[in-house]
N, C-alpha and C positions, 0 to 999 in steps of 0.2 A: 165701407165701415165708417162708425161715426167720424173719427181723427181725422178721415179725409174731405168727411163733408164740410166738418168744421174749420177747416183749415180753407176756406175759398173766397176772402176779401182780397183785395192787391194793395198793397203799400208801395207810394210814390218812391222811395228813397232803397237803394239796394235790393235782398230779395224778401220777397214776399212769405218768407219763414228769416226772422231777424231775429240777430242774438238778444238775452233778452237786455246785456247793458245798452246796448245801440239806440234802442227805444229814446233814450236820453236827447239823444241828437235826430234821429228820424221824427218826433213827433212833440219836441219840446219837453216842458216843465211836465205837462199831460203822459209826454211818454216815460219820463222818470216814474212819475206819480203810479203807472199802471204796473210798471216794474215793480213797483216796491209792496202794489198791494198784491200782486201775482204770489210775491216772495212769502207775505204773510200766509195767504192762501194756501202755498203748498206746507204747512205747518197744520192745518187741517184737511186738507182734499189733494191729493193726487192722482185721482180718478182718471185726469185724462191726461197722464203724462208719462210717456213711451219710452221707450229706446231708441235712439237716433243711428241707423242701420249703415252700416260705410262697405256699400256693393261698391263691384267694378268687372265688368264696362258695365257704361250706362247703355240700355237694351229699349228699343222703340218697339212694338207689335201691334197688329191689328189688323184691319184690314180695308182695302181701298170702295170706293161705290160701285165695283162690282161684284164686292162680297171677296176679291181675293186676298189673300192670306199675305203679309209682309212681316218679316222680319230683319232690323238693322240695327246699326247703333249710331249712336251721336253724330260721328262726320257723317256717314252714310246716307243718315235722313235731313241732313242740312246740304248736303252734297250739291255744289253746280255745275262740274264739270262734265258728271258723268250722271249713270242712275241707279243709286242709291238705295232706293225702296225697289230690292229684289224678293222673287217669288219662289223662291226656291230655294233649297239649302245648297246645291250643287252653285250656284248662280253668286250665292253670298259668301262664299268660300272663294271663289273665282274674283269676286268685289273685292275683297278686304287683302287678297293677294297681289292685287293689282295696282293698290296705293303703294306710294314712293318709288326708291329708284330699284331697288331688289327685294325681293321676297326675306326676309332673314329666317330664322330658325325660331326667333319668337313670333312673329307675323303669319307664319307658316302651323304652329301651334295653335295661337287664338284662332285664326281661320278655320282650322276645324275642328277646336273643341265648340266656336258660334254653330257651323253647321249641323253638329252632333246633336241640337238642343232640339233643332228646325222642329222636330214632332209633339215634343214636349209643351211648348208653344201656341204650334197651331193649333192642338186640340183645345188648349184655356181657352179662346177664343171662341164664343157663338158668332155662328152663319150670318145672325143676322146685326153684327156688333159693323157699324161703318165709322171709321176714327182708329186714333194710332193709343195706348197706353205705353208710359213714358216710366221705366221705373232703374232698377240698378240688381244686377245678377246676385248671387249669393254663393250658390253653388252649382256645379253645371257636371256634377258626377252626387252620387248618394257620400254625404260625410263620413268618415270612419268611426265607428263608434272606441271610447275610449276612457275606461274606467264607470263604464255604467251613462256615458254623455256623449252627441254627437260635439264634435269638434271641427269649424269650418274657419279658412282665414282668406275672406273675400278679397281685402285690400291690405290696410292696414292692420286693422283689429281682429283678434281671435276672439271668435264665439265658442262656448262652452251651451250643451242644451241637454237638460235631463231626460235621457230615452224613454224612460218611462211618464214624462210631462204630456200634457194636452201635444202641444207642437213640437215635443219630441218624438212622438205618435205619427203624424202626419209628417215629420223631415224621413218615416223611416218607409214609408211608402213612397217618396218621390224619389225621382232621377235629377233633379234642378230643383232649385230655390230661385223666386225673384220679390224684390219688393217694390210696390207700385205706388208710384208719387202723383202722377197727374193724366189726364186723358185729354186730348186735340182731337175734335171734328173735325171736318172734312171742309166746313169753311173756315179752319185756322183759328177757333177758341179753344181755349186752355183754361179747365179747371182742376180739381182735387178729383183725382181719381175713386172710384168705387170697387174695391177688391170684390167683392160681389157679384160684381157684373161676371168677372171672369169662371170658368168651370176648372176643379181644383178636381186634375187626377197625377201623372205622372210629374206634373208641375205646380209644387206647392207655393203658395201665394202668401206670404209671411204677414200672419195679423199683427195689430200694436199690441206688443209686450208692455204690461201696461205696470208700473210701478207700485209694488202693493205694501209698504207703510211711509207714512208721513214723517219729514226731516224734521227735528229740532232746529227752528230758524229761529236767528237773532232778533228778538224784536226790536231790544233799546235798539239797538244799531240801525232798524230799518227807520225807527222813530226819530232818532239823528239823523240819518240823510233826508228822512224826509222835511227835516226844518228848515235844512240846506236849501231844499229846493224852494219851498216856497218863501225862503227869503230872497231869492234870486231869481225867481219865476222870469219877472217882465223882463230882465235883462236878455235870460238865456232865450226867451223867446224873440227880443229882437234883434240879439246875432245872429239868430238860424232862418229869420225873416225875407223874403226876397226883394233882394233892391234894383233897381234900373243897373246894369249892365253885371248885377251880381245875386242872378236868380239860384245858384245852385252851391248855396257856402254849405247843404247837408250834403250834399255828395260830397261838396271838397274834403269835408271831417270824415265823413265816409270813409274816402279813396284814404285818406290819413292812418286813420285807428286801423283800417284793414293790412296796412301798409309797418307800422309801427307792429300791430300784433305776428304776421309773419315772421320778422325780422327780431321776435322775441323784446321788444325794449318797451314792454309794459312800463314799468320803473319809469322809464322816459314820458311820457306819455302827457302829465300835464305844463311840463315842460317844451316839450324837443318841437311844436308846432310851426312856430316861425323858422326855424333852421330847418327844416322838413319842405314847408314852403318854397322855400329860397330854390333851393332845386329841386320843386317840383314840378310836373306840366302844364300847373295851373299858369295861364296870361299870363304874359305881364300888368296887363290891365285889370285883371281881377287881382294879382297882388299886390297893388298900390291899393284900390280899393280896400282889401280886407285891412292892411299895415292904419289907411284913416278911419276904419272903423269903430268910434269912440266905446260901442257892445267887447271891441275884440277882450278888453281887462276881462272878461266871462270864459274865458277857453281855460282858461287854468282852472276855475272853478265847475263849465263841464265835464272837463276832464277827470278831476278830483271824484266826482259825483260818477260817471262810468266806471273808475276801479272801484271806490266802496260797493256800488253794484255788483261788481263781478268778484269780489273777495267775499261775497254773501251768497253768491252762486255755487262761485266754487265748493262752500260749505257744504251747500246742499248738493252739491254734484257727488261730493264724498263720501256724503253721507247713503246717497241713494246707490250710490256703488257697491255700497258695502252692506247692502240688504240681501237676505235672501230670494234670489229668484231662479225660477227653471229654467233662464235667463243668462248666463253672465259674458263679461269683456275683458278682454284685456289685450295692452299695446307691449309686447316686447317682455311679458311675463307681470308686466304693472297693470295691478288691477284698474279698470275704465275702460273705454271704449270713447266713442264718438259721442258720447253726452245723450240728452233727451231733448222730445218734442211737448211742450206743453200747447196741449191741441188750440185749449178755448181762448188762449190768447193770442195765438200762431208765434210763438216764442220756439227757439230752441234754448240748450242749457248743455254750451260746448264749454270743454275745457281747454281754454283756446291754448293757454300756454303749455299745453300738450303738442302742439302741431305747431313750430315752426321751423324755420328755412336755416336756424343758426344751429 
């Protein structure tokens, strides 16, 4: 489907689908600047901008160079100890019971609602497909339907889906749901998966729900941060610069804001860096380093520039929530979900301060 073909550049700095304030510190003044013009954009065009899907487990399938059929999950297909990429549902049931030190009653459950799917599965798969697709389950029984809507709650978030919609249609002919992020050949590349590839019978293969009206987005506001940046361009770009024994200060802000956003202390954020520092894993030699950094006076001002980002996201995130769709989320009876993908930028549009650890 397009959303996954478009989604197939790599970004050096974290993953390869980034939130879209992060942009700020992944790719400099340039990555604020694409943020902001993204942000305008979806104010006209939302064309390629999805539902961001929160399956669980994450489910490997495909099959090996001699055309046999595998299905596993995450540890499974990374597994060293044992092996992992089994062929059979009897076999994967037998695998997944046999991690850790006893079977429990939840292990004993996943175990064989995985092998229940085993047919569902192999048939998506053509004979002649060699490679593994890499996606996140959905649902691994038919949803209940439930005032005229199927109703599924993969992980955290409950979907709501109008039975009588295009993919209310098709959730009501399968046994399983899964959604498909990326495909691995057989010599170990990884791209953006093709739903396409796959054959859609007992196992429906979840297209992009694709957002269908455009947010009222803040311009002054996006107009103001963008002066912000480009009056601070050269600097933010050479704090985030790589220097002789301190090639990686974007992952360190990375590892930071990922770290800070968990732990809920947004607020904190263009503050709390140095004290965050102090006891983090970073060297000691890179923290002498960053402390003489004459650029560092700029973290308060990237930082600054990442929440106006995400307090103009979040708008839009609310806004797009609150749309109607055949579509909808929600965490704990609060309307949202897991945000959206904007394809043509490989942006997501999480609402982070939904999900964290406090």
């Amino acid at each position: 489907m397009r959303m996954y073909e478009l989604l197939s550049e790599e970004r050096t700095v974290g993953r390869n689908l980034q939130h879209l304030e992060d942009l700020v510190f992944v790719d400099g003044s340039a990555g604020a600047i694409e943020a902001l013009d993204t942000l305008e954009r979806f104010g006209m065009d939302v064309s390629d901008v999805s539902i961001k899907w929160d399956g669980t487990p994450a489910v490997i399938f495909g099959r090996d160079e001699t055309g046999a059929f595998i299905l596993t999950d995450l540890a499974g297909f990374g597994a060293k100890g044992y092996d992992g990429k089994v062929k059979s549902s009897k076999d994967l049931q037998r695998m997944i019971l046999s991690r850790g030190k006893e079977a429990t009653d939840s292990r004993k459950q996943y175990a064989a609602g995985m092998a229940a799917i085993w047919d569902e599965f192999e048939s998506s798969v053509p004979n002649n497909t060699r490679g593994f697709f890499h996606g996140d389950l959905l649902y691994s029984t038919t949803p209940e339907l439930n005032d005229g809507s199927f109703v599924f709650t993969p992980n955290k978030v409950t979907y709501t889906v109008v039975a009588e919609s295009p993919i209310g249609k098709r959730i009501a002919r399968s046994r399983a749901g899964v959604v498909v992020h990326t495909f691995t050949d057989l010599s170990g590349n990884t791209g953006q998966a093709s739903a396409t590839a796959l054959n859609e019978g007992e196992l429906f293969i979840m297209p992009p729900v694709i957002a269908q009206q455009s947010p009222q987005v803040d311009v002054r506001g996006v107009s103001q941060i963008r002066s912000i940046v480009q009056k601070n361009a050269a600097g933010i770009d050479e704090l985030l610069s790589p220097k002789p024994g301190l090639s990686d200060m974007k992952n360190i802000i990375y590892t930071y804001v990922n770290q800070m956003s968990r732990a809920g202390k947004w607020d904190q954020l263009p503050t709390g860096f140095f004290d965050w520092l102090k006891d983090s894993k970073v060297s000691d030699n890179k923290k002498t380093k960053i402390l003489a950094l004459p650029e560092s006076k700029y973290l308060p001002v990237l930082f600054d520039i990442v929440l106006k980002i995400q307090n103009l996201k979040n708008n839009v995130i609310d806004q797009l929530d609150g749309t109607q769709m055949d579509v909808t989320a929600n965490i704990a009876g609060q309307p949202g979900g897991e945000g959206y993908v904007a394809a043509r930028n490989k942006v997501k549009l999480v609402p982070r301060h939904r999900f964290t650890i406090s």
